[in-house]
Each structure stands twice: as C-alpha cells, then as structure tokens.
C-alpha positions as CSV (number, residue, x, y, z in Angstrom):
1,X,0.0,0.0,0.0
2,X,2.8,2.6,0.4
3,X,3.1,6.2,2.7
4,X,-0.5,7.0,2.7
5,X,-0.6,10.3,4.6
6,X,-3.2,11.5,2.3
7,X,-5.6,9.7,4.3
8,X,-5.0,12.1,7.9
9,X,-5.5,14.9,5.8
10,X,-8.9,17.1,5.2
11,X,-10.3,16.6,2.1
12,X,-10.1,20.2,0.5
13,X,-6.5,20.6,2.3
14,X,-5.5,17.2,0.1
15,X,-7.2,19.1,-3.3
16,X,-5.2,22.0,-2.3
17,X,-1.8,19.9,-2.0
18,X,-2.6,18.1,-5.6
19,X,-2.6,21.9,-6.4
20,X,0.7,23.0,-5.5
21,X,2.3,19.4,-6.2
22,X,0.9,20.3,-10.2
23,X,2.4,24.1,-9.5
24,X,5.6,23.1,-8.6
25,X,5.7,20.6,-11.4
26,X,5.3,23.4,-13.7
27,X,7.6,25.6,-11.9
28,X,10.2,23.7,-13.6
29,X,9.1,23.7,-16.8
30,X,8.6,27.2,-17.0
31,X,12.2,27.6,-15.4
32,X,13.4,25.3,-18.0
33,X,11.7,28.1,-20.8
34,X,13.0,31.1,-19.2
35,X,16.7,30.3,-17.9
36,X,18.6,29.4,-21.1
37,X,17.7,32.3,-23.2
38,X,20.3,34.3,-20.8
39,X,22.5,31.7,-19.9
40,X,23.0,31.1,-23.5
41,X,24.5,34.1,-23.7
42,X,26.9,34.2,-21.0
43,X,30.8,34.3,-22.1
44,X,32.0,31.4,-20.6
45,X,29.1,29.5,-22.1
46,X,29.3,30.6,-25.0
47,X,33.2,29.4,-25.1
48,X,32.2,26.0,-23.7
49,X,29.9,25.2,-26.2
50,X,31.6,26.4,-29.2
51,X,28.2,28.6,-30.5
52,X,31.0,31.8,-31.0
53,X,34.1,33.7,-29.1
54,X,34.8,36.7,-27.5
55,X,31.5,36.1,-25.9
56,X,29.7,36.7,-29.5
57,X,27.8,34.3,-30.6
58,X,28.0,33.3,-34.2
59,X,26.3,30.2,-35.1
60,X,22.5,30.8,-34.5
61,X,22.1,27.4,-35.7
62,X,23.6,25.4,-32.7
63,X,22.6,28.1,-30.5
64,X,18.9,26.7,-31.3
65,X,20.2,23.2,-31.2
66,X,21.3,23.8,-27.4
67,X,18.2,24.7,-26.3
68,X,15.7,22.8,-28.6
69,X,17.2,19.0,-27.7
70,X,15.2,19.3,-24.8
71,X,11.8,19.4,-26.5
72,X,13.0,16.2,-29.1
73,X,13.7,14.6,-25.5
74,X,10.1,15.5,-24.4
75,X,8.7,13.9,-27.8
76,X,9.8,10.7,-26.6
77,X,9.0,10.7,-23.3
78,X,5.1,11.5,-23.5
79,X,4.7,8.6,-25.6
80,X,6.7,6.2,-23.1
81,X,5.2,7.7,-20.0
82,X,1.1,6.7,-21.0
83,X,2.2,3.6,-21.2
84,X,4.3,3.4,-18.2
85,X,1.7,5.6,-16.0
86,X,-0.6,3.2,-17.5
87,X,0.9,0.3,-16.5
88,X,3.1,1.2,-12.9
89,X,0.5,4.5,-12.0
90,X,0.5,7.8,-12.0
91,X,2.9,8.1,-9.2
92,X,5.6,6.3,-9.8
93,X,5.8,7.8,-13.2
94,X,5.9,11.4,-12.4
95,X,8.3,10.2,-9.8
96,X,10.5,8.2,-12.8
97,X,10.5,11.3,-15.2
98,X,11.5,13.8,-12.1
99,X,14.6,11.8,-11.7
100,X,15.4,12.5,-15.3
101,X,14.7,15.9,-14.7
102,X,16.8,15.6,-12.5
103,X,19.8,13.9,-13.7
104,X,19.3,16.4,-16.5
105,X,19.7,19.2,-14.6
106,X,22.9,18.1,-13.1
107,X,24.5,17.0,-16.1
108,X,23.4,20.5,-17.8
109,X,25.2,22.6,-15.1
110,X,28.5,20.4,-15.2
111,X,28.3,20.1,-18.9
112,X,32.3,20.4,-20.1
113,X,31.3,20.7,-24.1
114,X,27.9,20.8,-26.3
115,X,27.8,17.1,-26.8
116,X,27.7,16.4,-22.7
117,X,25.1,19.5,-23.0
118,X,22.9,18.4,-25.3
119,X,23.0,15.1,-23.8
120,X,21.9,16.5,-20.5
121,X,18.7,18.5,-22.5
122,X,17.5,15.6,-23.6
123,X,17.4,13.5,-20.3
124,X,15.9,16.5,-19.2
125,X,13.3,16.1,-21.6
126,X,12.5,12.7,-21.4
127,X,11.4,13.4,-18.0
128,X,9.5,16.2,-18.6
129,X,7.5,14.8,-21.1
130,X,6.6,12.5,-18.3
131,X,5.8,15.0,-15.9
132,X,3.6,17.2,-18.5
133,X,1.8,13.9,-19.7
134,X,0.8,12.5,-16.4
135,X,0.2,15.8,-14.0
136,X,-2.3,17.6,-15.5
137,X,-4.8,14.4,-16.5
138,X,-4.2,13.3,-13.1
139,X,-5.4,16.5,-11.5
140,X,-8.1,16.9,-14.2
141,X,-9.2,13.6,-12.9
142,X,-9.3,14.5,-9.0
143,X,-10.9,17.8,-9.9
144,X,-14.8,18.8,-10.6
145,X,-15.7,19.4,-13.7
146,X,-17.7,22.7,-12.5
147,X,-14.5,24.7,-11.6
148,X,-11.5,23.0,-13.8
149,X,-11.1,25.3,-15.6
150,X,-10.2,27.6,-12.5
151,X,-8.3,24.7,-11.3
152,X,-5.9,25.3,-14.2
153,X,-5.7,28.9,-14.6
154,X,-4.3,29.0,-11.1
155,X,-1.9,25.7,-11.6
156,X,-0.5,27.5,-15.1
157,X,0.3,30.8,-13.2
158,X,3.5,28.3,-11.6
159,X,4.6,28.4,-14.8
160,X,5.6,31.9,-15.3
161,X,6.5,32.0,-11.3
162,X,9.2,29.4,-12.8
163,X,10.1,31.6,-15.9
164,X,10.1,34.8,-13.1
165,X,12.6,32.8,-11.0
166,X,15.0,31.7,-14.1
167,X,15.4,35.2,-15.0
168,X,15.7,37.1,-11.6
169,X,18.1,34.4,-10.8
170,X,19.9,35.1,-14.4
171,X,19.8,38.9,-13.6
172,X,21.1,38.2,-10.1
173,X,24.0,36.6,-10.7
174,X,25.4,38.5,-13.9
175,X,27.7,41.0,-11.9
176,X,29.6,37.8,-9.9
177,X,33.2,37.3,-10.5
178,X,33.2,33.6,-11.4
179,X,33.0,33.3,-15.1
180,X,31.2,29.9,-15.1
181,X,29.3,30.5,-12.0
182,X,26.6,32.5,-14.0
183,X,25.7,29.6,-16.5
184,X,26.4,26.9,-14.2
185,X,24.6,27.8,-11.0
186,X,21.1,28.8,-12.8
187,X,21.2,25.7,-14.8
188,X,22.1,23.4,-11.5
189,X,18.9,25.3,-9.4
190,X,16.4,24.5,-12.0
191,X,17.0,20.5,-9.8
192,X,14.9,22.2,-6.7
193,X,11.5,22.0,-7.8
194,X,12.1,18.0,-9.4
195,X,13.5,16.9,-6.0
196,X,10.8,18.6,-4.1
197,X,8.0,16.4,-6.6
198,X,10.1,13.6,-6.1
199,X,10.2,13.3,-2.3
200,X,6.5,14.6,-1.9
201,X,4.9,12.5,-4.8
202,X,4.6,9.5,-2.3
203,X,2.7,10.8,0.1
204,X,-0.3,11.7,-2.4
205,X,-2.9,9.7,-3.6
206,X,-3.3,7.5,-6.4
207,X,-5.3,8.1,-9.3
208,X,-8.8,6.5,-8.5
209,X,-8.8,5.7,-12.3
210,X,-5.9,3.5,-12.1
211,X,-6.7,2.1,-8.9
212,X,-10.1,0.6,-10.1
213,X,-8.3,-0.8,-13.3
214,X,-5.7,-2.4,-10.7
215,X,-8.7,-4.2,-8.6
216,X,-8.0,-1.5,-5.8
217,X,-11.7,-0.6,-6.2
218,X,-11.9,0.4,-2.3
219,X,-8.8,3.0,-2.0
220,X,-10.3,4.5,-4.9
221,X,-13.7,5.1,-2.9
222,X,-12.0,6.3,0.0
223,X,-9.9,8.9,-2.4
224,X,-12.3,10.3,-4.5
225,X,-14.7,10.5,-1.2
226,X,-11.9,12.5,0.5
227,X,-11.4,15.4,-2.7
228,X,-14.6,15.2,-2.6
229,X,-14.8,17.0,0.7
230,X,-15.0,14.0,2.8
231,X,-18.2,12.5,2.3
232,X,-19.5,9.5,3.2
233,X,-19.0,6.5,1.0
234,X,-23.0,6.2,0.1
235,X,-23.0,9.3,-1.3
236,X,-25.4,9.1,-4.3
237,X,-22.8,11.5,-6.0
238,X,-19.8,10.0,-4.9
239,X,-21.1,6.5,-6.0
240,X,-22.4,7.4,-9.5
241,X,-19.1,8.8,-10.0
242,X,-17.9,5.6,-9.1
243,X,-20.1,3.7,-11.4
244,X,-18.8,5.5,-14.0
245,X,-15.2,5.2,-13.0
246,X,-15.7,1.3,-13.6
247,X,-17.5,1.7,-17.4
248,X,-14.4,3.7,-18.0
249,X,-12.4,1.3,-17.0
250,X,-14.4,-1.4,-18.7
251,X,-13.9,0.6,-21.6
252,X,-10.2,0.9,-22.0
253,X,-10.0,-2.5,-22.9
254,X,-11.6,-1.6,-26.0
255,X,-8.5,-2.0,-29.4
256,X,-10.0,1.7,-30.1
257,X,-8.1,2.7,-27.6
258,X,-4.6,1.5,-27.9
259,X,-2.0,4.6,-28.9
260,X,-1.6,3.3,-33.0
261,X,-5.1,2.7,-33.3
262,X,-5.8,6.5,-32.0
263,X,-3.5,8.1,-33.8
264,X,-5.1,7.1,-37.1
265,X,-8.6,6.8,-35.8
266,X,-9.1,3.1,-36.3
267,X,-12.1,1.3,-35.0
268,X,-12.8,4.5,-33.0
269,X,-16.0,4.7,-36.1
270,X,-18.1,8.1,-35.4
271,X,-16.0,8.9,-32.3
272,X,-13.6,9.6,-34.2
273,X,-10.6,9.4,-32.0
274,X,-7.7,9.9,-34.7
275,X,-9.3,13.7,-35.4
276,X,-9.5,14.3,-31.7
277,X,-5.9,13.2,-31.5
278,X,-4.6,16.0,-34.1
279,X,-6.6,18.5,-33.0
280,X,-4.8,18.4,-29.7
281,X,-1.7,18.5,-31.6
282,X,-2.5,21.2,-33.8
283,X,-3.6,23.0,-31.4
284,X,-0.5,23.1,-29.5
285,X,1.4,23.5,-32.8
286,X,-1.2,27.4,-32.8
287,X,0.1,28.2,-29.1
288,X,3.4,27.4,-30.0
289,X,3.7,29.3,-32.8
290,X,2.0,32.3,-32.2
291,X,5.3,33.9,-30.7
292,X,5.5,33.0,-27.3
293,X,9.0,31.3,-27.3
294,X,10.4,34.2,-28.7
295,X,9.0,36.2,-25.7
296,X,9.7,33.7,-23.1
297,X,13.1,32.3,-24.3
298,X,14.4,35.3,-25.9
299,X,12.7,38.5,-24.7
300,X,16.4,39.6,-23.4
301,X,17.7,39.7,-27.0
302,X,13.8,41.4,-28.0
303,X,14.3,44.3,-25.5
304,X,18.4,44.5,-27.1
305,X,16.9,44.7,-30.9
306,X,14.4,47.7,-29.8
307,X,17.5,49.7,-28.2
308,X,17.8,48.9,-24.6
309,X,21.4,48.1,-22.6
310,X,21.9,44.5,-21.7
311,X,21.6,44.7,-18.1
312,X,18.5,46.9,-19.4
313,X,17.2,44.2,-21.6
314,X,17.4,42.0,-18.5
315,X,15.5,43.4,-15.9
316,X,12.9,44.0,-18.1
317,X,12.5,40.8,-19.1
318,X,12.2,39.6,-15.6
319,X,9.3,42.7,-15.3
320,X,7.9,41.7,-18.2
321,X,7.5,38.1,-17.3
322,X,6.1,39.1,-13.7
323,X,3.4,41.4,-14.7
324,X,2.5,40.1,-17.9
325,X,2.9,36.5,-17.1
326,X,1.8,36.0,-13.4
327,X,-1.1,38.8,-13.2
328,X,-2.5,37.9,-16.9
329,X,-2.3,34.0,-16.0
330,X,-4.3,34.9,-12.8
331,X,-6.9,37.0,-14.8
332,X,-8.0,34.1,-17.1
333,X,-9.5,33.0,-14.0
334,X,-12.2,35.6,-14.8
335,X,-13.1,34.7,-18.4
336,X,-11.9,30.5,-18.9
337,X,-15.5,29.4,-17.4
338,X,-17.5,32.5,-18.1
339,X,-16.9,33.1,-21.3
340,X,-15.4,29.6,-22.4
341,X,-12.7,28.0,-24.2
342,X,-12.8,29.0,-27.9
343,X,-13.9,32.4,-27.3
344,X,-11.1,33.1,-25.0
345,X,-8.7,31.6,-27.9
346,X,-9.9,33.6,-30.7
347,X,-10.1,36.8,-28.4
348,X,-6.3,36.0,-27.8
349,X,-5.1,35.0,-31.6
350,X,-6.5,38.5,-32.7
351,X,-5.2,40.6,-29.8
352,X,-1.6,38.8,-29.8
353,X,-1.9,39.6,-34.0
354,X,-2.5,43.0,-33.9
355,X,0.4,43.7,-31.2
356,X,2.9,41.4,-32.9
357,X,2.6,43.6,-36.3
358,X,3.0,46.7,-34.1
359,X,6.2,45.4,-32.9
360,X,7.3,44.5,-36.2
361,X,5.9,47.8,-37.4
362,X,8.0,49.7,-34.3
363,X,11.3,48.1,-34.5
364,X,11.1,48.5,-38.6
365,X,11.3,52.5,-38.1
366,X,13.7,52.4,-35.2
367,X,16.2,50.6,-37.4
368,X,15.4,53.2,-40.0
369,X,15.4,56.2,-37.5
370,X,19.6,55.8,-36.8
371,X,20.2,59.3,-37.5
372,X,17.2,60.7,-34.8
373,X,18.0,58.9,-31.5
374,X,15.5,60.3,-29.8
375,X,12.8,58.8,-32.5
376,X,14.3,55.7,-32.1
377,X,14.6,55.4,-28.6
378,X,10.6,55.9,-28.1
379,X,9.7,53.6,-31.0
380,X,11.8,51.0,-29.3
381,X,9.9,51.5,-25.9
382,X,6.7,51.1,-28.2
383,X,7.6,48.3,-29.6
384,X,8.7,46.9,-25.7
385,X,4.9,47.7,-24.8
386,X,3.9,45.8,-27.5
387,X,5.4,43.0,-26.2
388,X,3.7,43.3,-22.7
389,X,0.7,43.4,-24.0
390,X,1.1,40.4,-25.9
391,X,2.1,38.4,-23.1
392,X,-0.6,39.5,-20.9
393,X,-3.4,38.4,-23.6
394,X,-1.6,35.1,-24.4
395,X,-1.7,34.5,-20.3
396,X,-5.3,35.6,-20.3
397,X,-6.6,33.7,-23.2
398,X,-4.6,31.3,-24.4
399,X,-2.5,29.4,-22.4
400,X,-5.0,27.8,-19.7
401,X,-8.1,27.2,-23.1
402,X,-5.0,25.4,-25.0
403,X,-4.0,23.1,-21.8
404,X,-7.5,22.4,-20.9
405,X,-9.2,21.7,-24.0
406,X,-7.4,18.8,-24.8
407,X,-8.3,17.1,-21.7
408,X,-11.8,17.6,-22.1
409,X,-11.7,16.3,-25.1
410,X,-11.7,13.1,-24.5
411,X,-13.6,10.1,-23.0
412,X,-12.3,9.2,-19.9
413,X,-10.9,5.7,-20.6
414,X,-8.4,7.4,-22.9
415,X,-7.4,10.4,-21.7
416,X,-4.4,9.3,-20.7
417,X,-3.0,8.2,-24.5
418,X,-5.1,11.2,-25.9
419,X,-3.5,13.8,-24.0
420,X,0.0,12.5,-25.6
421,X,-0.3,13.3,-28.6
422,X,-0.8,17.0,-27.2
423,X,2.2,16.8,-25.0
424,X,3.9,15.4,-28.4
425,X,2.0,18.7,-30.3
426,X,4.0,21.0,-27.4
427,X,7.0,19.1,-27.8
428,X,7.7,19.6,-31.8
429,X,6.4,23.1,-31.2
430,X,8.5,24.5,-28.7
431,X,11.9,22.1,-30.3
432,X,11.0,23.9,-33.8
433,X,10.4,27.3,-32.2
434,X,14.0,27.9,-30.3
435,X,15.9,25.6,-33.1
436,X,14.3,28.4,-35.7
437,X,14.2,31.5,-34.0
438,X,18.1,32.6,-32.9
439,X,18.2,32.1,-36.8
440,X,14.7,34.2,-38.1
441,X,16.3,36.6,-35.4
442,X,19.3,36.9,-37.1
443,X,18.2,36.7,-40.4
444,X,15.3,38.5,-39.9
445,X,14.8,41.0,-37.4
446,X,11.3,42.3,-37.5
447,X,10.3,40.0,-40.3
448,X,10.4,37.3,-37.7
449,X,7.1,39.4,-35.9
450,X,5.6,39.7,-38.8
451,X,5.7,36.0,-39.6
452,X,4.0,34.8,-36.3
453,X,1.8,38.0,-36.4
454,X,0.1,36.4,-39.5
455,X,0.1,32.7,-38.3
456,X,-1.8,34.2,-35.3
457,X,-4.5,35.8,-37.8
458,X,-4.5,32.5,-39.4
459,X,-5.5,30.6,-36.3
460,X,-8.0,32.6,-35.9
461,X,-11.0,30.7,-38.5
462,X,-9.3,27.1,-37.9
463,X,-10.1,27.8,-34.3
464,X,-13.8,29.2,-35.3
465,X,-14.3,26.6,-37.7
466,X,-12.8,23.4,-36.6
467,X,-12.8,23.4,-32.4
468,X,-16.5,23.2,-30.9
469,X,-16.9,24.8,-27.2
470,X,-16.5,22.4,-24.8
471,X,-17.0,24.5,-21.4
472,X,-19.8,23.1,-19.2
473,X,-20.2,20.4,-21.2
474,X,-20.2,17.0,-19.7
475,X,-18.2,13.5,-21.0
476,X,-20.8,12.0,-22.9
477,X,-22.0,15.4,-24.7
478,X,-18.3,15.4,-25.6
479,X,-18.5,11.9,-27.3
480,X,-21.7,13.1,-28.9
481,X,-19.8,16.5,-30.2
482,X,-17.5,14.7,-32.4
483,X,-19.8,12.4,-34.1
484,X,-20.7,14.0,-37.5
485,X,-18.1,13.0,-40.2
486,X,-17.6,17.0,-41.2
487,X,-14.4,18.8,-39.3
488,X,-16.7,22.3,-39.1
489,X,-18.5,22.6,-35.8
490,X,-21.5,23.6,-37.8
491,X,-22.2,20.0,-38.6
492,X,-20.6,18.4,-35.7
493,X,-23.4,20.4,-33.8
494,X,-26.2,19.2,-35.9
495,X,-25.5,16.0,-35.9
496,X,-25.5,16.3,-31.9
497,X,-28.8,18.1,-31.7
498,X,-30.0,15.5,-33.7
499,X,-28.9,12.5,-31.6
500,X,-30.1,14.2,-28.7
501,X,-33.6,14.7,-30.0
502,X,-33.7,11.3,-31.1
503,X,-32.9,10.0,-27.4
504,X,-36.1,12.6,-25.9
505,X,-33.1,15.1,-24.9
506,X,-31.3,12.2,-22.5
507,X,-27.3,12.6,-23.2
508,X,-26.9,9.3,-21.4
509,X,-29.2,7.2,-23.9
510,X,-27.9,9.2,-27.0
511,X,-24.5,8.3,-26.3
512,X,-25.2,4.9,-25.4
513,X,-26.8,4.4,-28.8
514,X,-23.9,6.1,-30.3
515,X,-21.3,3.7,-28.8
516,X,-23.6,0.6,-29.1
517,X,-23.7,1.4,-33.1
518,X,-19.9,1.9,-33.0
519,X,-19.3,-1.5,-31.4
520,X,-21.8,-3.3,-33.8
521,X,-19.7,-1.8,-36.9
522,X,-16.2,-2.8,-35.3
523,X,-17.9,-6.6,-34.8
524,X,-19.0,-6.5,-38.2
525,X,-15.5,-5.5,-40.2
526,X,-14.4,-8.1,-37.7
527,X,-16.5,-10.9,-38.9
528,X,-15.8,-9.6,-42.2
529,X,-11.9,-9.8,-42.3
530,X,-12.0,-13.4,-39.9
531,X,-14.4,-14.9,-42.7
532,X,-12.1,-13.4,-45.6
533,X,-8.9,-15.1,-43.7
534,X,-10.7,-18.2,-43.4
535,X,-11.8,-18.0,-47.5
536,X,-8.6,-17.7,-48.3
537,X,-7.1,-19.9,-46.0
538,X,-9.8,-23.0,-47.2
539,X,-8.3,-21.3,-50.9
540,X,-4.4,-21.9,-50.0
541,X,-5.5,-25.5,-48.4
542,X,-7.2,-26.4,-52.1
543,X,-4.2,-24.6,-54.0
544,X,-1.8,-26.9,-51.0
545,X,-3.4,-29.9,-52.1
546,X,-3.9,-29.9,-55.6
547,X,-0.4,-29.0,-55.7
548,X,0.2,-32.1,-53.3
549,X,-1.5,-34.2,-56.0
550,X,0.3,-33.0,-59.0
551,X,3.6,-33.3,-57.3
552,X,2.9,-37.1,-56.7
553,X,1.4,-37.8,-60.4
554,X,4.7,-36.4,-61.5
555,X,6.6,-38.7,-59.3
556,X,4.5,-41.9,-59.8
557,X,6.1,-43.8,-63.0
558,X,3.7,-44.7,-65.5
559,X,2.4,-48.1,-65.6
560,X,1.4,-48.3,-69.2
C-alpha cells in the first residue's frame, strides 16, 4: 500500500496539496523556458559550447540546437510515460520522469562541451515529457468538472512563477566574479522544484482511475470521497461517479483505444478518436507558434533589438514576465469558465496579431530612425509595450483554453494516450520554435514578428471553424460533439442536436446508442476480415493440395 498520509488529511486541504504538487511541477518547466535564453549568452558558455568567441555568438544554428534538444527529448517521453503511468501509475511515473529531470539538470550545469550538454537536454526532456503527460490528467481527474477550468488557470500561473525565478536568478548573478558560475549555478537550481516532486509524490494519492483498473476498487472510494470533501462513502454522487469510474475502465480495454489505433482513428467509427488526436496537436502546434517562445526564451535579445542596454534588456524581461505572465495567468481565472474555451482563444489570436505587427511595425522605423535617437529610442519602448501586451493576452486567453481543452476532449478511458499526442504537439512546437528563431532573429529582425503575427490571424477561423466549445459540457456530450463525419463545428453540432432529440433530450441514452452502433460496426468489419482469412485460407488449403496431387502424379512412374 505505500506512505498513505493523504488519508490524515482534510479533504479540500489534500485538493489544495494536488494543487501545489501540479504548481511546482510546472515551476520547472517554465524555469526550463525562461533560464537558457540568458545563460546562453553568458561568455563562458558561450566558449564552452563552441556557439562563438569573444563572448559573440555566431552560429544561431547550434545556439537553437542547445536549447531545442530538450523538447525532441520531451517527444519521446510523453509517448513512453502513458504507457508506463498506465501500466506502474500515476505516481511512480511522475516520480520516474523527475529523476530525469533531475539527472538532466545536473549533467546540464557540469556540462564540459555541447555534446555532454545536449545530452543533458535531452534526459531533461524525457522526464518532462513524463511530468507534462501524467500531472495535468491526473489532476483533471481529481478535480470537478464545474471549476477545472479555475483549477488550471491557477496551476499555469507556476509556470511563469518558474520563468520569473529563471530570469531574476539570471539577472542576479550576472555582476559575480566567477565566469562559469553565471551559466552553471542557474542551470544546476532548475533541480529544486524536481526533488521537491520527487520526495512529496509518495505521500499523495493515487489516481482513483488506475486504482479501479488495478482491482483496488476500495482506496479508490475512499480517495475520491476525500477530494470530494469528505463525504460518506453512500453518497449518491460519490457512487455514480464511481459507477462510472468502472465503465471507464471497462472501456479501456476496447482496441480503439490503444495509442496506434488513436493516432489514425481506427475502430474509433463516429467517435472519431484519430481527429481528436490531431486536434490536440494542432492546437498546441497554434500556441506554440503564435510567438510566445520568442518572448519567453528570448525576450532579453527582443528588448536588445528595440534599443535597450543588456543589463536593461534584463530586468525587463524579468518585469515583463512578472506582470505580464503571473497577473494575466491569474486574470483568465475571470473569463476560462464564463466566457469559455474558444472564445477566449480567438479573443487571444486576434489581440496577440494585432500587437505582434506593431512590434514588427516599431522596431522596422527604429532601425530606420539611426540618424534621430530620440525617435528611435521611443519607438523601441513602443515596440517593448507591445510585447507586454502580448504576453498579458496570451496568459489571459490562451495558455490555460489550450492546456484544458485537450483534456476535455476526450472520453475518460483514454485520456491518458489522448492527452500525448498534445504533449507530443508541445513538444515539436516548442523544439521547432527555439531551433528556428536565434536564426529568423538573425536573419530577420522584424520579419520574424511579422511572420508569427500572420500565423496568429490565421488561427483565428481554424479555431472558429474546426474546435466546438466544450466548457460546461459533460463526457458523454463530448463523445456526442465529435460524431458527425464533417471537421466544421457547424455540422458536428447538428448532428448532436439531432442524436439528442432522437434520445427525448437524454445525453446518457444518446451516447449509449452512439457507442452501441460503434461496437456493432467494429464486430462486423471483424466478422468480415476473420471470414475473408478463413476464405482464403480454405483457398491456400485447395491450392496446398492440388499441388500435393500434382507433385505425386509427376513422381509416380507410368504403368502403361
């Protein structure tokens, strides 16, 4: 059974400690975003690595390389850990992928060239990519589905705390004398917040999920009646969500379900799994490339191309990242349930458009202005708004809608494997983003704002189009939301409305119909493709023998 010190604790004090456990989680990630865009460019690391001299760097290309292996790591491990999770639970593989975060860690901070660095990103990686994949279903699974959302606006504002951290830190040790102290001791702290989750991760509680599927149908009770606010175990609520724990499970056995099968949508019939799948990719692909690395990773080098002093360029960063980043994650907390998921997105794609072709706009005319300071100087503080506002919108409106939506998306017995290929969608993203932009930067300039300014606009009518609003809707509305063979919502909500009023307006019965008719096709190509293989093997048994005959007609003399 384990530490079980969940069990002496009050139930909302336990939801509360899930919470922070998820925060602190993503206090590393967001360190992880926010430290190497200045260590990067510290002298000694520069040397070390071999990405320029005299503290210069000159090949973009490796820069990006440094700092992207991580994410490539992080493809592989989001794949591996719903499987392991799966398989061992969700504890021991947060705990398995921390201690590759934080042999990572260490390895990064005594890294002696860029082959032992690169190394070290990708251990790293791996084990975020388990932490990323595993955390937030987890918690998604021990929270209501009332107040999630909520739930997840406040658990993503430990992100920026982290990105905060990496660059105070960054600005706070720039003035010491040792030359590889100021690389080396920022990437060695980024260890804290993975040995914290590794130590504490035993003394939480299991997901009930997993526990059911493992015949521990009882701890799961007493868990889910705890977060619950400790109610009593014949709780009508408490045992319906029990009940439906246990179809879940029932269901997971399905071949539907199994990763390959998802990913191209087979047997998954009008549930259509496979599209699900993507869209939590793509969708992760739009966050990813609507700019935000370049803020995050390199807003020091931003602030340097609109004019600012280094030591400048890197307090503001750590400014920019504290207001824009902390205060605008904690302000989606007033629009991700009221005004739900997809109109917070394409409130965010067109703000976070319009300011990105300012910037461009800004830091076009200060490059032109070099013979009026002065003119310069203010357009490059524009252009530095600019960049605040963005932030602020993308903490407001995107970041929390992009998380959550994918793990709403999908039935329970599969959110787990689901919710990978989004992890794997935030992987190639963010790996693409700082490989390509040290170069579009250099290369570039403002035509690098200009290009994710557009992408942003284009987002915009896939978003509209393509993603239907999931906020307040429950799991088997979901299942019903996907059903119509058409990618527009448009359809996909007729063809709901329409299996709704076919059940009498009971979500329960028109998904139950749904799945039923789903099962009875799979059963059918089944019968279809075992009485093929049998035609063909009764076929190869006729062609077998006659062949058998002929052989021994040959080899019989004639008598005659």
């Amino acid at each position: 059974m384990g530490v079980q010190v969940w069990r002496k604790v009050p139930g909302k004090a336990l939801l509360l400690m899930l919470n922070l456990f998820t925060a602190v989680a993503l206090i590393f990630e967001g360190y992880n975003q926010g430290v190497m865009g200045s260590v990067s460019g510290v002298p000694d690391f520069i040397r070390v690595t071999q990405i320029g001299s005299d503290g210069v760097i000159t090949n973009a290309t490796k820069q990006g390389g440094l700092i992207s292996a991580y994410y490539f790591g992080a493809m592989f491990g989001c794949f591996f850990a719903g499987w392991f999770a799966d398989t061992y639970g969700r504890k021991k593989g947060v705990w398995l992928g921390s201690l590759f975060c934080m042999l990572g860690g260490a390895l990064m901070s005594a890294s002696q060239n860029a082959d032992m660095f690169i190394c070290a990103r990708v251990i790293a990686g791996i084990g975020i990519g388990f932490i990323n994949t595993i955390v937030p279903p987890w918690i998604s699974e021990l929270a209501r589905a009332h107040n999630r959302g909520v739930n997840f606006a406040f658990i993503f504002v430990s992100n920026y705390i982290g990105i905060i951290i990496a660059y105070w830190i960054n600005y706070g040790v720039r003035n010491t004398s040792g030359l590889d102290f100021k690389w080396r001791f920022p990437l060695a702290f980024m260890t804290l917040p993975v040995i914290i989750i590794a130590i504490t991760v035993a003394f939480l509680p299991e997901s009930p999920r997993w526990l059911i599927a493992h015949e521990r149908r009882q701890e799961a009770i007493d868990i889910l009646a705890k977060v619950r606010g400790d109610v009593h175990y014949n709780d009508p609520a408490l045992m319906a969500e029990i009940e439906e724990l246990e179809a879940v499970v029932e269901a997971s056995q399905h071949k539907r379900n199994r990763i390959w099968n998802i990913a191209i949508g087979r047997y998954s019939g009008r549930l259509h799994l496979g599209r699900r799948a993507w869209m939590g990719f793509f969708l992760m692909q739009m966050l990813m490339w609507s700019g935000i690395m370049a803020i995050t990773t390199y807003s020091g080098e931003l602030f340097k191309q609109a004019g600012f002093t280094a030591a400048k360029s890197a307090w503001m960063s750590g400014l920019c990242n504290s207001l824009g980043g902390v205060v605008g994650t904690l302000a989606a907390v007033l629009v991700i349930d009221r005004w739900g998921r997809i109109k917070s997105l394409l409130v965010g794609f067109s703000i976070q458009g319009i300011a990105l072709f300012l910037t461009a706009a800004f830091l076009k005319v200060a490059q032109d202005s070099t013979s009026d300071p002065l003119k310069a100087q203010k357009l490059g503080v524009a252009s530095a708004a600019m960049l605040f506002v963005f932030l602020w919108f993308f903490c407001m409106f995107i970041i929390v809608p992009v998380f959550l939506y994918p793990t709403e998306i999908w039935p329970q017995e599969v959110r787990a494997q689901g919710y990978a290929f989004t992890i794997f969608g935030w992987a190639t993203g963010s790996g693409l983003t700082t490989l390509l932009i040290p170069i579009m930067l250099a290369r570039l300039g403002y035509g690098t704002f200009l290009l994710f300014a557009t992408l942003n606009i284009v987002a915009i009518p896939v978003v509209y189009f393509i993603y239907p609003e999931t906020n307040g809707r429950s799991l088997e509305e979901i299942n019903l939301l996907f059903a119509s063979p058409s990618l527009l919502v448009s359809a996909n909500e007729r063809e709901y409305k329409r299996m709704l009023d076919e059940a009498g307006g009971h979500v329960a019965v028109a998904e139950r119909r749904l799945l039923d008719t789903i099962d009875a096709e799979v059963k059918e190509t089944d019968a279809r493709a075992m009485s093929g293989n049998k035609w063909i093997a009764s076929g190869n048994s006729e062609k077998v023998k006659k062949m058998e005959y002929d052989e021994a007609e040959i080899s019989t003399p004639n008598s005659t």
